[in-house]
C-alpha positions as CSV (number, residue, x, y, z in Angstrom):
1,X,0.0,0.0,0.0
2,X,2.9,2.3,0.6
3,X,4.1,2.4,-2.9
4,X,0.8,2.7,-4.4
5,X,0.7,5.4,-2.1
6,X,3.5,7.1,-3.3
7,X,3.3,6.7,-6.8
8,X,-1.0,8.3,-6.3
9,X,-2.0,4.4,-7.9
10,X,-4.8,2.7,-6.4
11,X,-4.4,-0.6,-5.3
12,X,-7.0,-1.7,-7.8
13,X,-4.5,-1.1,-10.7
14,X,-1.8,-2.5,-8.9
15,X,-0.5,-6.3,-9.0
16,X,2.4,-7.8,-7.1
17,X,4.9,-10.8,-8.5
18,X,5.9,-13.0,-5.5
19,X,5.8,-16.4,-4.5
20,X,4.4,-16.3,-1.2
21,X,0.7,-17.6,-1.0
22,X,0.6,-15.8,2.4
23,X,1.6,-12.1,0.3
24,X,-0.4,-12.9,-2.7
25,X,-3.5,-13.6,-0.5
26,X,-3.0,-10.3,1.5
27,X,-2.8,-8.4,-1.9
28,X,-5.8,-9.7,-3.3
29,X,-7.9,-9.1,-0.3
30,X,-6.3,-5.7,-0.2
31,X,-8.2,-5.5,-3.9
32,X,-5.1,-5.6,-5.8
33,X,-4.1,-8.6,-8.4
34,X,-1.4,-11.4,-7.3
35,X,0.8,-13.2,-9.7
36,X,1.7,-16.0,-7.5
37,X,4.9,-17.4,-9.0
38,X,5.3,-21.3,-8.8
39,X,7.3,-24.3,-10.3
40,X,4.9,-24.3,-12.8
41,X,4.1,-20.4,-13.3
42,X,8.1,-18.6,-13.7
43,X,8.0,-14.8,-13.2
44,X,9.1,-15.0,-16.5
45,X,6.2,-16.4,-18.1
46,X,4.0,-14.2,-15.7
47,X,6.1,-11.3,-17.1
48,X,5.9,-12.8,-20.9
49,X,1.8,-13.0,-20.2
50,X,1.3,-9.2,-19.3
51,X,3.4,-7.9,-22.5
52,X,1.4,-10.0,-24.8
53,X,-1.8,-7.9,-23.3
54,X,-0.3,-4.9,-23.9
């Protein structure tokens, strides 16, 4: 919430890359979206994923 915050972003357009359950929960009840990372899910295909929406 601090950065979002700072940077005058609401938490709605926000989404954290981690892979904590436990931090990726608390995002998404804080209303923002989690990309939880797994052995399946790399951040790199997480990162791949949102620059082919854009």
């Amino acid at each position: 919430m601090q950065y979002a915050d700072r940077l005058g972003a609401s938490i709605q357009d926000c989404a954290v890359i981690d892979d904590s359950e436990e931090v990726c929960s608390t995002f998404a009840r804080l209303g923002g979206t989690p990309l939880h990372v797994t052995t399946e899910r790399a951040t790199d295909a997480i990162l791949d994923g949102l620059l082919q929406k854009h």
